[in-house]
C-alpha positions as CSV (number, residue, x, y, z in Angstrom):
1,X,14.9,-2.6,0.0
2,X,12.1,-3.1,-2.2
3,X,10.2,-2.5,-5.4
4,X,6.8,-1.5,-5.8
5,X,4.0,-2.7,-7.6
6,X,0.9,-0.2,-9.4
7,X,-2.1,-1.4,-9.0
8,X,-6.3,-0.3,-10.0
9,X,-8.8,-0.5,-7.3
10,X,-11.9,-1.1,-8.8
11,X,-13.1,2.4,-9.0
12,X,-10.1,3.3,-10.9
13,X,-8.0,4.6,-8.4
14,X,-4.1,4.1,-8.7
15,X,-1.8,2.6,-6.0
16,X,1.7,1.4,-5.3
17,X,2.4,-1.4,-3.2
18,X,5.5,-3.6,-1.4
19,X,6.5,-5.3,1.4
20,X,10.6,-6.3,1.8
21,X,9.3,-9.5,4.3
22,X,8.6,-7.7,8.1
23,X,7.0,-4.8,6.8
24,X,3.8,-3.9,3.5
25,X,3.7,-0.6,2.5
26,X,1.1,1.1,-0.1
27,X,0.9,4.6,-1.7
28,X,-2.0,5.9,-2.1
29,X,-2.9,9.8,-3.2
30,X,-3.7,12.3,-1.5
31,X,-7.5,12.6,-1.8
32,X,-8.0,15.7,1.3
33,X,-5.5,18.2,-0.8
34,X,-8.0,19.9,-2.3
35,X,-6.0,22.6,-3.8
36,X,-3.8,22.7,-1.0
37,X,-0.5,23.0,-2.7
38,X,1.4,22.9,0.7
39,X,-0.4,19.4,1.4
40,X,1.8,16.0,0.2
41,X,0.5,14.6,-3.2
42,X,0.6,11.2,-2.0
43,X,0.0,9.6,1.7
44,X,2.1,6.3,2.7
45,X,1.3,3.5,4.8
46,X,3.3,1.1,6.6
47,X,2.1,-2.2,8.1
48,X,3.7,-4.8,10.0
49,X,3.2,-8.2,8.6
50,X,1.8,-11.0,10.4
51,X,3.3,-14.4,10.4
52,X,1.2,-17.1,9.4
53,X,0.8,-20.7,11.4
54,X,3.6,-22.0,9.1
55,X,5.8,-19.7,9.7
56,X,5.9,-17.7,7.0
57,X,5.4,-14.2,6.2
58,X,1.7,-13.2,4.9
59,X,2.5,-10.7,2.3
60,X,-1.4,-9.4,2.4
61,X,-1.6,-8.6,-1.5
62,X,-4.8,-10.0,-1.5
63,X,-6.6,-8.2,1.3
64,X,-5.6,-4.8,-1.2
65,X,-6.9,-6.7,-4.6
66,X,-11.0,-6.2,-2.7
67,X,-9.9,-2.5,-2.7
């Protein structure tokens, strides 16, 4: 379990974000609906996270704040 964070790339676009320690996830919308009202509004993505040479979890926010 987790909570999610909303975040601004820099061209405006909005995003949630998390990890709960072994996994990141990120929410981002759908930008290939185009009218498709079928399609999903928003797409999620799950990434394992890589453990770092002390041992602990790299929770990646930064690599999403260059977005």
């Amino acid at each position: 379990m987790s909570g999610l964070w909303k975040s601004e790339t820099k061209d405006g676009t909005v995003y949630l974000s998390g990890s709960n320690g072994s996994q990141r996830w990120s929410i981002w919308p759908n930008g290939y609906r185009e009218g498709n009202d079928k399609a999903p509004t928003h797409i999620l993505y799950v990434e394992q996270v890589q453990k770092r040479e002390d041992g602990q979890a790299d929770n990646g926010r930064d690599s999403l704040d260059d977005i």
